[in-house]
Phi, psi and omega in degrees: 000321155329294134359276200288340155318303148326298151307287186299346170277334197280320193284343190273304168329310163291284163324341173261348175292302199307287176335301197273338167279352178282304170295355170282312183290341170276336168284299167332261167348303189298318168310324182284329175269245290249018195228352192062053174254146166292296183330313191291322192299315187278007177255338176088043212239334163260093186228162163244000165288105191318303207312305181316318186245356167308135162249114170013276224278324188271348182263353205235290188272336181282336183280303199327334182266311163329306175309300170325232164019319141308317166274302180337299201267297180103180146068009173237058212260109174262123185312142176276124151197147194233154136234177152232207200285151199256162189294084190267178191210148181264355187017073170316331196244113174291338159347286214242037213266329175264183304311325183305296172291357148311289200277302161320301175331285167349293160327336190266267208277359160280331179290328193305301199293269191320326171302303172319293258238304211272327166270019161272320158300325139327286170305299144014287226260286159320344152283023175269296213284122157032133190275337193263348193253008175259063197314146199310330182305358195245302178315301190305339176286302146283021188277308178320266137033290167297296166332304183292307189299333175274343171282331174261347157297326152269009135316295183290335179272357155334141164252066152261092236263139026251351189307154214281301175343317196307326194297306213295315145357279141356286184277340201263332173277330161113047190262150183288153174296351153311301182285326201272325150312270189296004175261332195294340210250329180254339203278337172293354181259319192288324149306350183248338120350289161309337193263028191210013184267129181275174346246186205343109171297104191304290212302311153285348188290295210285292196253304186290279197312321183300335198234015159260330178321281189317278182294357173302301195256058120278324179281314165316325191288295200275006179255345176289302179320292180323337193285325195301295188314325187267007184249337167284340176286314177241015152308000000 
C-alpha cells in the first residue's frame, strides 16, 4: 500500500508539473500577444493547450525520472526541476522593446502566482465541505497544485540565465544581449547541478525551500480562511 500510495503522489505530481509549467509558457506567450508581438500568436503559442508548450526533455523526461525513479528505486531522492518550451518573442516595437521585455518576462512566474492564488481558493471552497464528500485525490492535487506553482514561481525569478529573474536582472546592470547569451548557454547545467549535489543540499536547505516554505503557507493561510468563510456561508 505503501507503494501505491507513492506513486499516486508521484503521478498527481507529474501532472500538476505539467500544468503549472504549461501555463507559465502561456502567460508569456498571452503578455506578448497583448503587448502586440506578433510571433507567440503565429506560432501557436497562445493556447492553454499543455501540448503547444511541452518541452520533450524538459517537461517530460527530466522531471519524469526524478519524480519516478525514487518511488521505483527508492534512496535516490532528486532535487525537481522542469521547463518548457520556451517563448519566443520578437519585441517589435523598439519604443517599448524594454517594457515590453519586463512585463512578458514577468508573466511567466505572475501567471505562477495567480494560479498559487486560485488553487488556495479552491482548497478554500473545498475544505468547507465535509472530509468524506471530497475525494482525497482532489484535496491532494490542489494541495500539490498550490505548492508547485509558488516553487516555480520563486524558481523563476533566480537571476539566473536562462531563468526569468535573469532578463529583469539584464537590464537594471545594464548586461548587453551577448554576455547574457553566453553565460544563459551554460547556467542550466550549473543550476541543475547546484540543486542536485548531496547532501542536504544548502542552495536548497539554506535558501530556495525556506522562502517557497514561507509563501506556500500564505497561500494556505488564505485557503484556511477561505474554508471558515464558505463554511459560515453555507451553514
Amino acid at each position: 500500500m505503501e507503494f501505491f500510495e507513492s506513486l499516486r503522489w508521484a503521478a498527481i505530481q507529474f501532472i500538476v508539473l505539467i500544468l503549472c509549467i504549461s501555463l507559465h509558457e502561456f502567460g508569456h506567450a498571452w503578455t506578448a500577444d497583448k503587448r502586440g508581438d506578433p510571433l507567440p500568436r503565429a506560432q501557436g503559442r497562445v493556447t492553454l493547450n499543455p501540448a503547444a508548450h511541452i518541452d520533450p526533455l524538459g517537461t517530460l523526461l527530466i522531471p519524469g525520472i526524478m519524480i519516478f525513479v525514487p518511488v521505483f528505486f527508492g534512496g535516490l531522492p532528486f532535487g525537481l526541476i522542469g521547463w518548457g518550451k520556451p517563448v519566443q518573442v520578437s519585441l517589435n516595437r523598439p519604443k517599448t522593446r524594454r517594457t515590453d521585455d519586463i512585463l512578458i518576462t514577468l508573466s511567466g512566474p505572475g501567471m505562477n502566482f495567480l494560479l498559487a492564488f486560485v488553487g488556495a481558493l479552491s482548497l478554500g471552497v473545498l475544505g468547507a465541505f465535509p472530509q468524506d464528500a471530497v475525494p482525497e485525490t482532489v484535496f491532494a492535487f490542489f494541495f500539490m497544485f498550490v505548492f508547485m506553482n509558488a516553487g516555480l514561481a520563486i524558481f523563476n525569478l533566480i537571476p539566473l540565465p536562462p531563468l526569468d529573474g535573469s532578463r529583469v536582472l539584464r537590464y537594471a546592470v545594464g548586461m548587453t544581449e551577448e554576455t547574457f547569451n553566453k553565460i544563459a548557454r551554460n547556467a542550466w547545467w550549473i543550476l541543475l547541478l547546484a540543486i542536485n549535489i548531496p547532501p542536504e543540499n544548502p542552495v536548497l536547505g539554506m535558501i530556495f525551500r525556506p522562502v517557497v516554505s514561507f509563501v506556500a503557507s500564505a497561500f494556505f493561510a488564505f485557503s484556511e480562511m477561505v474554508a471558515k468563510i464558505f463554511s459560515l456561508l453555507v451553514a
